[in-house]
PASEBA-1860 file (N, C-alpha, C; in nm, 3 decimals):
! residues 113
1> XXXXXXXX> 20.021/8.468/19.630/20.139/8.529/19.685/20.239/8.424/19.732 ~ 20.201/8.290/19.787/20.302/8.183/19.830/20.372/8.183/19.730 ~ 20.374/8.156/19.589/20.441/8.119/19.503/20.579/8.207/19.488 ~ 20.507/8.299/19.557/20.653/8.406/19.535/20.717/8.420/19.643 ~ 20.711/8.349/19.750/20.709/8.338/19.887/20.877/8.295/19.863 ~ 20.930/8.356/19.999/21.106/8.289/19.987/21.104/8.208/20.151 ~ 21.137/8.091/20.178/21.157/8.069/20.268/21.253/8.041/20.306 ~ 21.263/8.046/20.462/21.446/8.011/20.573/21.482/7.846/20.506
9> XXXXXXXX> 21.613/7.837/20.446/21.653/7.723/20.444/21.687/7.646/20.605 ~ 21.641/7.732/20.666/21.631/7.655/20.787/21.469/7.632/20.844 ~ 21.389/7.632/20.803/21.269/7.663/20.807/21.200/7.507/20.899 ~ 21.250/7.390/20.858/21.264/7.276/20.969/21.309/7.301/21.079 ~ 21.369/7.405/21.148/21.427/7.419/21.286/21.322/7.477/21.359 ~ 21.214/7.455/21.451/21.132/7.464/21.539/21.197/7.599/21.637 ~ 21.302/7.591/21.651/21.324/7.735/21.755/21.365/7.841/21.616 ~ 21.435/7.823/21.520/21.449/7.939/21.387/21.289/7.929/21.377
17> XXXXXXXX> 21.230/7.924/21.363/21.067/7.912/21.261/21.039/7.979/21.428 ~ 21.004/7.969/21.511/20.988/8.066/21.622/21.022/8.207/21.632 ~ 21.164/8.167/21.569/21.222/8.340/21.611/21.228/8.407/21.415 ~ 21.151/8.367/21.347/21.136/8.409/21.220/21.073/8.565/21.252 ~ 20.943/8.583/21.329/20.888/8.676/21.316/20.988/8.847/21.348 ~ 21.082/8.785/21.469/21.153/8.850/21.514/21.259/8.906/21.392 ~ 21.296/8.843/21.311/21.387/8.862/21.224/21.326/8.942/21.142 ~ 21.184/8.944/21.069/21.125/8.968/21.010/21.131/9.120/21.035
25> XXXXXXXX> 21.096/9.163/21.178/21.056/9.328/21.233/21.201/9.387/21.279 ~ 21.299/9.259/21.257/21.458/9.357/21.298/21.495/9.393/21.162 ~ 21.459/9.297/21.069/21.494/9.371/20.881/21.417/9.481/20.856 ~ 21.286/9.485/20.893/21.190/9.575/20.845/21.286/9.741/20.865 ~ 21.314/9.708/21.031/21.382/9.821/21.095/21.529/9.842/21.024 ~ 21.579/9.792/20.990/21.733/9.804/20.926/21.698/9.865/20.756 ~ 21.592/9.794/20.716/21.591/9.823/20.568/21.561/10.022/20.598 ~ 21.448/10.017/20.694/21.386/10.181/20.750/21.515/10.268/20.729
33> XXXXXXXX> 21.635/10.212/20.809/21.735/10.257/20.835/21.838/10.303/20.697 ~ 21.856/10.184/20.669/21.918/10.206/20.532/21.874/10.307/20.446 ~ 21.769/10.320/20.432/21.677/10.421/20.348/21.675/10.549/20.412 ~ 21.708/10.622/20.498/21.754/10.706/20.593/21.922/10.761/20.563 ~ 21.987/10.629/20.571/22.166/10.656/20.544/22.167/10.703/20.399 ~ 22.108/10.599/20.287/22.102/10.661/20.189/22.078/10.788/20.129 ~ 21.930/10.855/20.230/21.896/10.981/20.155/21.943/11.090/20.195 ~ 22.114/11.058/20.322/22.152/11.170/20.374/22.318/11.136/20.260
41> XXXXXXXX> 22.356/10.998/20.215/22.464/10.948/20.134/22.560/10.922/20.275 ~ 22.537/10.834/20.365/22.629/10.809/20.443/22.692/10.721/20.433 ~ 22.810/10.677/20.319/22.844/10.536/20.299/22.874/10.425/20.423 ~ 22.958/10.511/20.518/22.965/10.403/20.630/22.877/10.318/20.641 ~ 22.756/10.397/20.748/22.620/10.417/20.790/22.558/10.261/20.680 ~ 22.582/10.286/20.612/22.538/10.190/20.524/22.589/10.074/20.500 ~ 22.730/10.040/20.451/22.823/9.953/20.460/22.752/9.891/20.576 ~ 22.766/9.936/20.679/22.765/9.889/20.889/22.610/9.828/20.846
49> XXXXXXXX> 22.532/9.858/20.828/22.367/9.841/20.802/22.402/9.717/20.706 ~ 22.425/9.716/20.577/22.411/9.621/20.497/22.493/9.497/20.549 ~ 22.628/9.522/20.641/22.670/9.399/20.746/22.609/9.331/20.803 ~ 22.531/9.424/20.873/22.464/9.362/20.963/22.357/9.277/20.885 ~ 22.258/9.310/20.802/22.137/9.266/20.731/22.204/9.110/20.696 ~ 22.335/9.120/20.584/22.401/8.993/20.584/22.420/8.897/20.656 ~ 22.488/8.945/20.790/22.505/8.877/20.896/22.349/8.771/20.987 ~ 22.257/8.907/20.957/22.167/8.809/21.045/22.052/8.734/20.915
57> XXXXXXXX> 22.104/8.752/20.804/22.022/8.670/20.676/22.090/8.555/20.703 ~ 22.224/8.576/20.694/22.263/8.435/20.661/22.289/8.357/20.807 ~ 22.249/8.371/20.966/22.235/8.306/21.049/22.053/8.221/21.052 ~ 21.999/8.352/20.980/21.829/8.265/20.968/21.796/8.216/20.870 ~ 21.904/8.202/20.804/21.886/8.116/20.659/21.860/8.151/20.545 ~ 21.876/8.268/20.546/21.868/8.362/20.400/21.973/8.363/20.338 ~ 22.024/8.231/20.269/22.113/8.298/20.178/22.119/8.384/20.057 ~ 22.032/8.418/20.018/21.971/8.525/19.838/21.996/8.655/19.945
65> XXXXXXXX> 21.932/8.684/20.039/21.891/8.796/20.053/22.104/8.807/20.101 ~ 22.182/8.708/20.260/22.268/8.770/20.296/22.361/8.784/20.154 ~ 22.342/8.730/20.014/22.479/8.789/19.924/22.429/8.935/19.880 ~ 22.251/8.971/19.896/22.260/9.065/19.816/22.292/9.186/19.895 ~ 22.240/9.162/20.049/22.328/9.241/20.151/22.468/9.288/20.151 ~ 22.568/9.141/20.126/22.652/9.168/20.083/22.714/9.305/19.976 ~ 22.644/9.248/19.880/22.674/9.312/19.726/22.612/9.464/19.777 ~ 22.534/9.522/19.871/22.549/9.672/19.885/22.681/9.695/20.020
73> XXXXXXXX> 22.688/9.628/20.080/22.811/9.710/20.120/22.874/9.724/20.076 ~ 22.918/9.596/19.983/23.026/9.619/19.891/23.014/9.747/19.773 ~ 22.895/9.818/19.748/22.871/9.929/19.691/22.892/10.008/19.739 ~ 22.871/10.040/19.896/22.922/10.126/19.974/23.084/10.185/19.950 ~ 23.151/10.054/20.038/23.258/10.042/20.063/23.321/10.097/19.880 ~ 23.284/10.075/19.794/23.356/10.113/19.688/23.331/10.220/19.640 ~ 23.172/10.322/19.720/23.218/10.444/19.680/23.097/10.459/19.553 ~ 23.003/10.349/19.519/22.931/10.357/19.412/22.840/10.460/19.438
81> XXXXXXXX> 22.706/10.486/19.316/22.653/10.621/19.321/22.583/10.617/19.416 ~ 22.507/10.690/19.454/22.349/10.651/19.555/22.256/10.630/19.479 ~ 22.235/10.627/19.350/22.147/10.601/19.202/22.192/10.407/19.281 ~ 22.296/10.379/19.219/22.309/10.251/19.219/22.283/10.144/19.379 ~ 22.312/10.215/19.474/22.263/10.187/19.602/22.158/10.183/19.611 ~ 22.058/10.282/19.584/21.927/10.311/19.610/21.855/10.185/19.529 ~ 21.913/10.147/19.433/21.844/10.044/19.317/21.846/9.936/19.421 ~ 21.991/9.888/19.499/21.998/9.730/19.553/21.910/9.748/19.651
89> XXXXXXXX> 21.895/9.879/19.734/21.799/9.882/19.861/21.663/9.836/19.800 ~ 21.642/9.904/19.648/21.498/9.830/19.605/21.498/9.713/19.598 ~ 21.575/9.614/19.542/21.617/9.471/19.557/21.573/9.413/19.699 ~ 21.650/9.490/19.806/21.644/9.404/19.914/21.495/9.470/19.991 ~ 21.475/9.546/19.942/21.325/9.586/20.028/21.250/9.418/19.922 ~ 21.245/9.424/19.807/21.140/9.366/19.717/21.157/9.208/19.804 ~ 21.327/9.158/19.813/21.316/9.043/19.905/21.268/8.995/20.004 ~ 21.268/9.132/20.072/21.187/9.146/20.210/21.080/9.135/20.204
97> XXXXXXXX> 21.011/9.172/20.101/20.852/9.144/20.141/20.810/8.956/20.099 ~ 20.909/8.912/19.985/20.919/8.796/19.937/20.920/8.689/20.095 ~ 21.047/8.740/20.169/21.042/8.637/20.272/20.940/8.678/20.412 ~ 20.935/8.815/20.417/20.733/8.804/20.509/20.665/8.749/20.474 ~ 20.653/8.700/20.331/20.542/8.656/20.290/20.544/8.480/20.354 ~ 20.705/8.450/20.302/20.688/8.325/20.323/20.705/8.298/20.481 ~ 20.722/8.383/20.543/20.676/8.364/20.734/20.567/8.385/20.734 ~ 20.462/8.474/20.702/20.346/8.448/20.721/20.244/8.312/20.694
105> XXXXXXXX> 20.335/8.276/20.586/20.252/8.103/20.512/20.331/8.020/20.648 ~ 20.418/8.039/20.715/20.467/7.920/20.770/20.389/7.935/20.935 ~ 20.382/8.062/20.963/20.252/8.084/21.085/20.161/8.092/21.062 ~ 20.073/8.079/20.941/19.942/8.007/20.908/19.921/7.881/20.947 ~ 20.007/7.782/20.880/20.043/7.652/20.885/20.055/7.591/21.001 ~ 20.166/7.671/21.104/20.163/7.632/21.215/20.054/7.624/21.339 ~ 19.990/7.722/21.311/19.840/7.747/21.382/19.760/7.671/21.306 ~ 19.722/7.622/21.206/19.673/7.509/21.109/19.645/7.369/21.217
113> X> 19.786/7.315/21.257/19.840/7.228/21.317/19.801/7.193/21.458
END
């Protein structure tokens, strides 16, 4: 599973690699969310959700995941289907488990130590 593992390009920062786990269970909760806005079609709701996901990817060092965040609000905001939304939420759920994975290898490691 490491191999498929995505890690924080900040992943050398001792207080980010601390507060990874935290990030980890605030996406879990936003992706929950998203998947909620979607199956009622609330574009806002969503747009606001996929901001935010962006916003705090790309402060913990996710840049893959904050463009693909990006790229659904921007689906939002333009009104695309919920067929095509629902697809990027699969995207960013599939990322999500990519970068748990690679927090879990890095709090192995650290308890290793």
């Amino acid at each position: 599973m490491s191999q498929d593992a995505i890690f924080s390009q900040l992943n050398n920062d001792p207080m980010v690699r601390e507060l990874l786990p935290v990030f980890d269970n605030a996406l879990d909760q936003r992706l929950k969310e998203l998947r909620s806005h979607i199956d009622v079609g609330d574009l806002g709701a969503i747009a606001g959700k996929a901001h935010s996901i962006k916003g705090s990817a790309g402060f913990y060092g996710y840049e893959a995941l904050a463009l693909l965040a990006q790229r659904l609000e921007g689906e939002a905001l333009e009104h695309r289907t919920l067929v095509e939304l629902d697809k990027t939420l699969a995207e960013l759920g599939a990322m999500a488990a990519r970068i748990r994975a690679g927090i879990s290898v890095g709090i192995s490691k650290s308890r290793a130590h």
